[in-house]
GUBA-364422 format. One record per residue (C-alpha): residue in three letters; residue number from 1; x, y, z. Coordinates in steps of 0.02 Angstrom, whole numbers, plus 50000, padded with zeros to 5 digits. Each point is the difference from the previous one (the first is absolute). Example, Ala and Ser with C-alpha at 12.3 -4.5 7.8 and 13.67 -1.06 7.14 Angstrom:
residues 2
+------+-----+-------+-------+-------+
! rest !  nr !     x !     y !     z !
+------+-----+-------+-------+-------+
!  ALA !   1 ! 50615 ! 49775 ! 50390 !
!  SER !   2 ! 50069 ! 50172 ! 49967 !
+------+-----+-------+-------+-------+
end
This chain:
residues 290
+------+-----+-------+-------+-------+
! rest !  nr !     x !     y !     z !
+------+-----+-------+-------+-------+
!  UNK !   1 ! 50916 ! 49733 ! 50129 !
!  UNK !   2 ! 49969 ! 49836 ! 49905 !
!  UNK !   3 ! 49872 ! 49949 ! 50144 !
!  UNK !   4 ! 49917 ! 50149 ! 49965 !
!  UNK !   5 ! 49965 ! 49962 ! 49815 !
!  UNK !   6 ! 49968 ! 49864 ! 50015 !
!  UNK !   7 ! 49850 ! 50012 ! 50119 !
!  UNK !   8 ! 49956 ! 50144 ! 49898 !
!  UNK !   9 ! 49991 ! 49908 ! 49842 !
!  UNK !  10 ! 49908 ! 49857 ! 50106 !
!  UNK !  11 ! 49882 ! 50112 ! 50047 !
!  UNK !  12 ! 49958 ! 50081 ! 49830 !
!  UNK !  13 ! 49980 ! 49839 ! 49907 !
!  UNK !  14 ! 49865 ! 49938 ! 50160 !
!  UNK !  15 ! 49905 ! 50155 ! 49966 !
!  UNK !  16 ! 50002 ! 49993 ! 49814 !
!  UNK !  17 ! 49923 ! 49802 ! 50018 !
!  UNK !  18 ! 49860 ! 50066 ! 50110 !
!  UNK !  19 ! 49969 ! 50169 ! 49887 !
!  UNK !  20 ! 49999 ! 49871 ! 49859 !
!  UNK !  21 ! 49867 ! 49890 ! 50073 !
!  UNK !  22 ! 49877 ! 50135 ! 50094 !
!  UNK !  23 ! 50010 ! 50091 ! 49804 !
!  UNK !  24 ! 49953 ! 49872 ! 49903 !
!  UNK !  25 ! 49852 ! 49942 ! 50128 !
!  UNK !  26 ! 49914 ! 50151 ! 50012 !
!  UNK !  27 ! 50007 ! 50072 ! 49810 !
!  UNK !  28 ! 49822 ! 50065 ! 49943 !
!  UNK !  29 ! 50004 ! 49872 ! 49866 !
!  UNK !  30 ! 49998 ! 49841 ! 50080 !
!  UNK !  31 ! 49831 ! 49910 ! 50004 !
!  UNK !  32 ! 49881 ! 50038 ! 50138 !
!  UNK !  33 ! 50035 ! 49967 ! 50192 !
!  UNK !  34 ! 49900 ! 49857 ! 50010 !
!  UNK !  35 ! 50103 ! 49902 ! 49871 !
!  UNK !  36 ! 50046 ! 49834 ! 50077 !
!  UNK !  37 ! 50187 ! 49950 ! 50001 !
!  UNK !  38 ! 50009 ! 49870 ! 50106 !
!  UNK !  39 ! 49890 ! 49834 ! 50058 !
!  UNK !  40 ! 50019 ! 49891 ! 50141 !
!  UNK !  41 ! 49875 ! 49865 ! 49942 !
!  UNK !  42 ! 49834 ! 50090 ! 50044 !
!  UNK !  43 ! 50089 ! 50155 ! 50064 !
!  UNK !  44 ! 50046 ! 50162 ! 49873 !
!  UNK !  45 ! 50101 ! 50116 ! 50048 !
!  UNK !  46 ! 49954 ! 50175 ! 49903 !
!  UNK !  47 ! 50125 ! 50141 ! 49902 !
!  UNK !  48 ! 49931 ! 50136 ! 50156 !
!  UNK !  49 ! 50055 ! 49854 ! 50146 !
!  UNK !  50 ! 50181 ! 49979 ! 49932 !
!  UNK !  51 ! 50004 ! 50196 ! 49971 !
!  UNK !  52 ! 49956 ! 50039 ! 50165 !
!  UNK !  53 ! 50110 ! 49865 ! 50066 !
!  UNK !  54 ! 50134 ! 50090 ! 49900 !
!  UNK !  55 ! 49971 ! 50175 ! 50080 !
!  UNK !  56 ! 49971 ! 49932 ! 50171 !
!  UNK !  57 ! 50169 ! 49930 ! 50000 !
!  UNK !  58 ! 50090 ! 50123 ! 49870 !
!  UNK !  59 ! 49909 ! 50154 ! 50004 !
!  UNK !  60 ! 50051 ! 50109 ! 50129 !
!  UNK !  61 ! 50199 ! 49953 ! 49936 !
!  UNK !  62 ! 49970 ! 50017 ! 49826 !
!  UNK !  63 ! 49906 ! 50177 ! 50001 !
!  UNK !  64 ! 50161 ! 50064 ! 50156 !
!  UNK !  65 ! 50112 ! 49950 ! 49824 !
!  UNK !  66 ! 49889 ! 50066 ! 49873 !
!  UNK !  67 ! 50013 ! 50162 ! 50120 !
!  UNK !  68 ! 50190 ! 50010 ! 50033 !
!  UNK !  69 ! 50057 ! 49975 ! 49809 !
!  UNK !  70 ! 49842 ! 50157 ! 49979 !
!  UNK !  71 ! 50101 ! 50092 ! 50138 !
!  UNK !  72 ! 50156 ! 49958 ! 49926 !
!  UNK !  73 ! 49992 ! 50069 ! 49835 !
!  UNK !  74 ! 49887 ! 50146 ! 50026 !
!  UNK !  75 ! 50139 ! 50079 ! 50143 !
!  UNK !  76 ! 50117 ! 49945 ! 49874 !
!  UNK !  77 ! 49923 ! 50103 ! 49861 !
!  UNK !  78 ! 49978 ! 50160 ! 50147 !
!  UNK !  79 ! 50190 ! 49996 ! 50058 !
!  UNK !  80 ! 50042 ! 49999 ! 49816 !
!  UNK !  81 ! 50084 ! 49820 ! 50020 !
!  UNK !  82 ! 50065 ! 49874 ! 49876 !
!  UNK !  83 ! 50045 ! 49842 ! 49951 !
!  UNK !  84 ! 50105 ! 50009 ! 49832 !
!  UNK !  85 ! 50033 ! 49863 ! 49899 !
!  UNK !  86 ! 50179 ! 49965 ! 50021 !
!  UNK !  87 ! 49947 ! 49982 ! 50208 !
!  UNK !  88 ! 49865 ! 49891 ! 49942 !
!  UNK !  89 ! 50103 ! 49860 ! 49891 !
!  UNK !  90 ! 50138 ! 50009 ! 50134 !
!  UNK !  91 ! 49894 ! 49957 ! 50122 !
!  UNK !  92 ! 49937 ! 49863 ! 49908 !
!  UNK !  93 ! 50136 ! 49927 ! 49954 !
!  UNK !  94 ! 50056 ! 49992 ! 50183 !
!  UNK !  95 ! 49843 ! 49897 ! 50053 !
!  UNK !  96 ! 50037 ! 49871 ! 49860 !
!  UNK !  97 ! 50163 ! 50001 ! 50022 !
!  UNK !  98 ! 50007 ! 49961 ! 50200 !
!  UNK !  99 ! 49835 ! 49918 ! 50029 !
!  UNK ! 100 ! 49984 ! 49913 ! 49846 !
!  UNK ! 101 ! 49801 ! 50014 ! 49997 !
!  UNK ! 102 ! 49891 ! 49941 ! 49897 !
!  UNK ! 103 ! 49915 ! 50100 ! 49854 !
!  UNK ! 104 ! 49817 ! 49963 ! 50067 !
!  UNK ! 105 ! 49940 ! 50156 ! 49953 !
!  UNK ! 106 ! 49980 ! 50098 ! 49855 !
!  UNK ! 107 ! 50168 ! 50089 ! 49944 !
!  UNK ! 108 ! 49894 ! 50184 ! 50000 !
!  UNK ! 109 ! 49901 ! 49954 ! 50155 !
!  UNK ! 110 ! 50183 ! 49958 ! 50117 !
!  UNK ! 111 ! 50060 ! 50140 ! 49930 !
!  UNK ! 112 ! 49878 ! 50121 ! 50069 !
!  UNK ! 113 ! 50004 ! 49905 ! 50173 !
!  UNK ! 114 ! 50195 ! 50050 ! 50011 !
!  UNK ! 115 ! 49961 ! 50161 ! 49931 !
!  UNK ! 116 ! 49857 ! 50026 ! 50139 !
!  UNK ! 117 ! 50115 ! 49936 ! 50127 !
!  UNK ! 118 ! 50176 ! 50119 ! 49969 !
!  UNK ! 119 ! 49865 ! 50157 ! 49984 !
!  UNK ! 120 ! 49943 ! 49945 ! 50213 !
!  UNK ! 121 ! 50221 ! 50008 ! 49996 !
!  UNK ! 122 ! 50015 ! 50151 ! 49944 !
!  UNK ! 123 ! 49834 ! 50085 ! 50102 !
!  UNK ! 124 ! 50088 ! 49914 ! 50180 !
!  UNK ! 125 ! 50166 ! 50052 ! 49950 !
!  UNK ! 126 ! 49974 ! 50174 ! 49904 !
!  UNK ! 127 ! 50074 ! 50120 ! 50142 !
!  UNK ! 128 ! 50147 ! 49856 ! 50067 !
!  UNK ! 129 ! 50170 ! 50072 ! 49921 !
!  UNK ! 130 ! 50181 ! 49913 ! 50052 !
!  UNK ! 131 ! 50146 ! 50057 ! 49950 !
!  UNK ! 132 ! 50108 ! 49932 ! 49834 !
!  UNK ! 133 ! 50133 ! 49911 ! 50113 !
!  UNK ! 134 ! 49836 ! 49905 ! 50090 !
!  UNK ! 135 ! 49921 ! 49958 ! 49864 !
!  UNK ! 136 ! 50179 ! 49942 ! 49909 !
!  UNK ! 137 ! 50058 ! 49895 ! 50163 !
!  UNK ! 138 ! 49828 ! 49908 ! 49985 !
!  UNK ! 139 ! 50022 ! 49949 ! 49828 !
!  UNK ! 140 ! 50196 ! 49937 ! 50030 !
!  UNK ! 141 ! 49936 ! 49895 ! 50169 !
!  UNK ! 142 ! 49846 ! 49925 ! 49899 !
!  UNK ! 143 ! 50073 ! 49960 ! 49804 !
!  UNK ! 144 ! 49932 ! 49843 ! 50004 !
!  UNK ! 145 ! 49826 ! 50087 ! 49977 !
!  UNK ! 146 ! 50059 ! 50107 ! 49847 !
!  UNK ! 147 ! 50088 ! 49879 ! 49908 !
!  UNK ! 148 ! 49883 ! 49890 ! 49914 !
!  UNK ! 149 ! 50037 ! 49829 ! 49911 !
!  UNK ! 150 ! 49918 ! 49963 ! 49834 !
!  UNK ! 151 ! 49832 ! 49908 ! 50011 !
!  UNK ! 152 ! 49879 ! 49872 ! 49914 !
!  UNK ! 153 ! 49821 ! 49995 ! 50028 !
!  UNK ! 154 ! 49980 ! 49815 ! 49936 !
!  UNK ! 155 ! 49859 ! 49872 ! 50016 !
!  UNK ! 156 ! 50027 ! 49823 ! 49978 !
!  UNK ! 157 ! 49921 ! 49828 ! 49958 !
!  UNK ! 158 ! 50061 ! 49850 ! 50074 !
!  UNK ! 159 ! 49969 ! 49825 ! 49937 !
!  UNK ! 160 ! 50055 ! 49818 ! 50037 !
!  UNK ! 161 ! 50074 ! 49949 ! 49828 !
!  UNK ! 162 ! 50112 ! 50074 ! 49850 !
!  UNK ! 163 ! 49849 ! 49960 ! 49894 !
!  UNK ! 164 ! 49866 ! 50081 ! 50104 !
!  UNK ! 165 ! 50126 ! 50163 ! 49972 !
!  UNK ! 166 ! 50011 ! 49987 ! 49823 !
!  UNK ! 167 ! 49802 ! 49968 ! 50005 !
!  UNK ! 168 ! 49977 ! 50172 ! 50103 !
!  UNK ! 169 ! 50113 ! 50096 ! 49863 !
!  UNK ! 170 ! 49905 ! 49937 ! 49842 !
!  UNK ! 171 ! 49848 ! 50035 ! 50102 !
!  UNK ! 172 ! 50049 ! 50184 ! 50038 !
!  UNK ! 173 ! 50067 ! 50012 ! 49805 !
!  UNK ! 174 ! 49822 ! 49949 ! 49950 !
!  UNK ! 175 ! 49926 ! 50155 ! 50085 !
!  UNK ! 176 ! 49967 ! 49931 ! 50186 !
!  UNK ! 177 ! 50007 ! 50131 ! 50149 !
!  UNK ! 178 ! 50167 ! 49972 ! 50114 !
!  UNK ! 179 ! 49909 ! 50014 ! 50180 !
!  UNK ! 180 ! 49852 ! 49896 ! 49947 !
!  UNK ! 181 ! 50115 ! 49847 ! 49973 !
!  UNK ! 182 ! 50082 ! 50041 ! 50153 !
!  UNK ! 183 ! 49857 ! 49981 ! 50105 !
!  UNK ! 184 ! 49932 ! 49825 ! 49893 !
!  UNK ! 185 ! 50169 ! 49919 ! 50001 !
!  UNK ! 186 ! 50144 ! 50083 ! 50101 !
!  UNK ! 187 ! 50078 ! 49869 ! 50144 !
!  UNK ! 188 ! 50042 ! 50156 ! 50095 !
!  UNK ! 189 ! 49833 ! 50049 ! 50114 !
!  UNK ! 190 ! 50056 ! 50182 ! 50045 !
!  UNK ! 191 ! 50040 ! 50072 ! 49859 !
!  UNK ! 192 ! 49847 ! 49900 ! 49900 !
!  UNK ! 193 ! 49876 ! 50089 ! 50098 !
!  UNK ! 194 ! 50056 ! 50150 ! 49931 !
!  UNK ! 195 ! 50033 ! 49964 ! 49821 !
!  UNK ! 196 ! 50156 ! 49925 ! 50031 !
!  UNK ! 197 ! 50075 ! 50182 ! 50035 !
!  UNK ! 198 ! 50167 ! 50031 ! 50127 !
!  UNK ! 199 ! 49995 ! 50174 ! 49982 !
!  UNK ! 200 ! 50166 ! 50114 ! 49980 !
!  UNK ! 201 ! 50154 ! 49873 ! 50040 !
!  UNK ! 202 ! 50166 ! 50091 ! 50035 !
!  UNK ! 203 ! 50159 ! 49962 ! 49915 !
!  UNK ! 204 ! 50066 ! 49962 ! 50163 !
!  UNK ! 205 ! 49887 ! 49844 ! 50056 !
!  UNK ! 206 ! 50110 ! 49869 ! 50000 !
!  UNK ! 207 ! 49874 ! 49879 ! 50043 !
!  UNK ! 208 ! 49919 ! 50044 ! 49808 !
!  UNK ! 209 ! 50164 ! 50022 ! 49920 !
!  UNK ! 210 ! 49963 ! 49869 ! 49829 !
!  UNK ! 211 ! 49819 ! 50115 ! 49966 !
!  UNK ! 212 ! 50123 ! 50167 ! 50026 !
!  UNK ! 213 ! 50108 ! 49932 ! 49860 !
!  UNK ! 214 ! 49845 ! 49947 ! 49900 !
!  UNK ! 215 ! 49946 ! 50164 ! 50004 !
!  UNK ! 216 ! 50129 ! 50106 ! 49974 !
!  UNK ! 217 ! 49994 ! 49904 ! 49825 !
!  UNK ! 218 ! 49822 ! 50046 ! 49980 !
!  UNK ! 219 ! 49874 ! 50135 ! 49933 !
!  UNK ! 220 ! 49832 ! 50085 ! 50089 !
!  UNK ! 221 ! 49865 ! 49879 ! 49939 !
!  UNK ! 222 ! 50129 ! 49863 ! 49973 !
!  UNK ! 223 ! 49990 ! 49800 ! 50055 !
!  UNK ! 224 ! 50149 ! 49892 ! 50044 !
!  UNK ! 225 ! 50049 ! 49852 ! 49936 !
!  UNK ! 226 ! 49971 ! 49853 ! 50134 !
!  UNK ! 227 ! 50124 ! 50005 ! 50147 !
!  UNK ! 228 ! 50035 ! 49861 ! 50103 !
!  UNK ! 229 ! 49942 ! 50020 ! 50183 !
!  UNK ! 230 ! 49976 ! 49906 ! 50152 !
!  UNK ! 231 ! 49847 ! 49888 ! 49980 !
!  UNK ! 232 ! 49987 ! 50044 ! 49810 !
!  UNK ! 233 ! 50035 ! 50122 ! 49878 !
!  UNK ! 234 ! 49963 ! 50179 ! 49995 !
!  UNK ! 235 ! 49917 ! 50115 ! 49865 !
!  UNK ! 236 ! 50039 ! 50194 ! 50030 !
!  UNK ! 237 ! 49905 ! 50161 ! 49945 !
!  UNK ! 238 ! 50066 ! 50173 ! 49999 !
!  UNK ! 239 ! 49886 ! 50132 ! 50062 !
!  UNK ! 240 ! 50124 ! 50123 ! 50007 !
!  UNK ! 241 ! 50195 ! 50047 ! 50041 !
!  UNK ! 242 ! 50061 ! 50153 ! 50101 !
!  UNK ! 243 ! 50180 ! 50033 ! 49974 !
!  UNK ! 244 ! 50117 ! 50031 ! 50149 !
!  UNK ! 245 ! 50034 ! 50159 ! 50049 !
!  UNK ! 246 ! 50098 ! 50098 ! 50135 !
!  UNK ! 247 ! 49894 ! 50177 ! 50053 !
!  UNK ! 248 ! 50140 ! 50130 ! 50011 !
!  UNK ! 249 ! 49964 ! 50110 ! 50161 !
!  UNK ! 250 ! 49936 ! 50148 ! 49902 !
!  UNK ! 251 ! 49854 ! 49887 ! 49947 !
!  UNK ! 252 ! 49953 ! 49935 ! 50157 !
!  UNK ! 253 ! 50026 ! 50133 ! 50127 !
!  UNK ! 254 ! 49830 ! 50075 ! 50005 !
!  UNK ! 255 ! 49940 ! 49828 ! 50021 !
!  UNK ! 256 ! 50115 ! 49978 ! 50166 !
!  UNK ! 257 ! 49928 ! 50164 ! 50083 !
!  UNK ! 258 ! 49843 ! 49934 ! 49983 !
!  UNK ! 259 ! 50055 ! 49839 ! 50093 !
!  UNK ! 260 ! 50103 ! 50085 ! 50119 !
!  UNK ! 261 ! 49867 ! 50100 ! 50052 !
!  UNK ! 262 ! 49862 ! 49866 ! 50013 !
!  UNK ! 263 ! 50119 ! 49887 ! 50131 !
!  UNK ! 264 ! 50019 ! 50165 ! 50092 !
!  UNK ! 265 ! 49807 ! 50024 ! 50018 !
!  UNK ! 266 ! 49985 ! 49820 ! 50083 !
!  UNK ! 267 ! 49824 ! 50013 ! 49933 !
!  UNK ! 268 ! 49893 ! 49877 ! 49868 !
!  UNK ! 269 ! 50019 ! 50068 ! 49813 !
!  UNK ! 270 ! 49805 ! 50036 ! 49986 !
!  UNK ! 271 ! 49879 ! 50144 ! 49929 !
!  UNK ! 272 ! 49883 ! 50021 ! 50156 !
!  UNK ! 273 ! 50107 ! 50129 ! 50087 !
!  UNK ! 274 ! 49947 ! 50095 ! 49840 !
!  UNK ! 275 ! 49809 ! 49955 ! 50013 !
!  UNK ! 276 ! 49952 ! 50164 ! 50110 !
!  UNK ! 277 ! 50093 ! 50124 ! 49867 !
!  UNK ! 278 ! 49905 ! 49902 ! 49854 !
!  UNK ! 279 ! 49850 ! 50050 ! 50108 !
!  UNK ! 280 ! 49942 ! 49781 ! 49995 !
!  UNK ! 281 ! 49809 ! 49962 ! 50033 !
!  UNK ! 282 ! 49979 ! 49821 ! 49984 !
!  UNK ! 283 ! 49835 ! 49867 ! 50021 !
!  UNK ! 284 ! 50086 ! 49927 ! 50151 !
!  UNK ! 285 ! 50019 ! 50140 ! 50083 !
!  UNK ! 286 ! 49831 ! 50066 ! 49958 !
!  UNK ! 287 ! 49917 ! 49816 ! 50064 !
!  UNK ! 288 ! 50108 ! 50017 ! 50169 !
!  UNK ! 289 ! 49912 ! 50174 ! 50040 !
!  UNK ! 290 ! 49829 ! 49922 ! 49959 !
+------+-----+-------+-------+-------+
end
C-alpha cells in the first residue's frame, strides 16, 4: 500500500510541474512567437523554438494527462460518483503525514489532484465488494497505515553564528519574506533551494526531534527562536501542524476495498482503460492515421 502512494503522489506532482510549465508557455497573452529569450553571443533563440522544443518533448504526455483527468471526472459525473470532503482531508492528511512532502503547490490546486486521483479509485473499484470480516482483517494486519502521528510542515534557515540568527529574526520582524532569506543565506543547500522548506516532519523522526519540540511550542505563521545545530544555529517557520490521529475502522473501510481491490487487479491505476467509453479522439492519434 504505502509503495503505491507513494508513486502515485510521485506521479501527480511530475505531471502537475509539466501542466504548470506547457500552461504558462502557451497562454494567448504572452508576446509574439518570435520574442527572443535566449542569446548565445550572435545566436537568439525565439519564444516559438523553446515552445516547440517544449511540445516535442512534452506534448504527446502532457495532452494523454490533460485527457485522463477529462476522462476521469466526466465518467465520474455519469456513474454518479463522489469524492466528499471528509474522504478528501483524510486523504490528505495521510500523504503529509507518511511522506512528509512538500507544499509546492497551491493548497486548492493539490487538492483537486487528490480529488482527481480517488474519483479514477472509485471508477476501477466501483463493482469490487469484500466482505466486513475482509475488509476488518486488513485494517488489524496493516494499523500502522491508519494510525497517524502528529505532523509539522516546517522550513528552516540555517546560519553559522548566534548573531547571524538573531540578524535573520529582526530581519523577518522588519517585514522580510522567510524563503527568500533561505535561499540568500541558509548553510543548508537542499532545503535553500526551496525556500528553506522540509515539508510535513512526523512526530516520530527522531533524527529532527529538537525542531518537533520547537514546534509543538509554536503557531501556523510562527518563527523560532535560534536553536543550536550542527554547524550553526537554526531559525524555524511553521507552515502548518496536523494533529495525530488514529482512523477508527468505520472511517477507513471504504478506503481498504478500494485498495484491496486494486492489488487484486495486478494492473497500473490509470484512466486509459476508460478512454474507449469516453469515446477519446486525440491529435496523436489523428497524425498517426495521416
Amino acid at each position: 500500500m504505502e509503495i503505491y502512494r507513494l508513486r502515485r503522489a510521485v506521479l501527480i506532482l511530475v505531471v502537475f510541474n509539466i501542466l504548470t510549465i506547457v500552461f504558462f508557455l502557451s497562454r494567448p497573452d504572452w508576446k509574439s512567437s518570435r520574442e527572443t529569450v535566449a542569446t548565445v553571443g550572435n545566436e537568439k533563440v525565439t519564444r516559438q523554438e523553446w515552445l516547440n522544443e517544449l511540445e516535442t518533448k512534452y506534448g504527446e504526455e502532457t495532452l494523454r494527462d490533460l485527457i485522463d483527468k477529462k476522462v476521469i471526472t466526466t465518467l465520474a459525473k455519469e456513474h454518479k460518483i463522489k469524492v466528499s470532503d471528509d474522504e478528501l482531508e483524510q486523504e490528505l492528511n495521510m500523504y503529509k503525514a507518511i511522506y512528509g512532502m512538500q507544499e509546492n503547490i497551491s493548497g486548492e490546486e493539490w487538492e483537486e489532484k487528490v480529488r482527481v486521483s480517488l474519483l479514477l479509485e472509485e471508477l476501477l473499484t466501483k463493482d469490487a465488494k469484500f466482505s466486513e470480516e475482509d475488509l476488518e482483517a486488513y485494517y488489524q494486519e496493516n494499523m500502522d497505515l491508519f494510525n497517524l502521528p502528529s505532523s509539522y510542515h516546517m522550513s528552516q534557515i540555517i546560519v553559522k553564528t548566534l548573531s547571524e540568527a538573531e540578524q535573520t529574526i529582526e530581519e523577518l520582524e522588519e517585514g522580510s519574506t522567510f524563503d527568500v532569506l533561505a535561499m540568500e543565506r541558509s548553510l543548508d543547500e537542499f532545503s535553500a533551494n526551496k525556500g528553506g522548506d522540509l515539508g510535513y516532519i512526523r512526530e516520530d523522526d527522531e533524527t529532527l526531534a529538537s525542531y518537533i519540540e520547537e514546534a509543538k511550542g509554536m503557531t501556523p505563521g510562527s518563527w523560532s527562536d535560534p536553536i543550536q545545530v550542527d554547524g550553526g544555529y537554526a531559525v524555524l517557520y511553521l507552515h502548518d501542524a496536523i494533529e495525530g490521529k488514529r482512523y477508527p475502522f468505520e472511517e477507513v473501510k471504504d478506503q481498504i476495498r478500494r485498495q484491496i481491490a486494486i492489488e487484486q487487479m495486478d494492473i497500473p491505476v490509470s484512466a486509459r482503460p476508460f478512454w474507449e467509453e469516453a469515446e477519446v479522439s486525440w491529435f496523436y492519434e489523428e497524425k498517426a492515421k495521416q
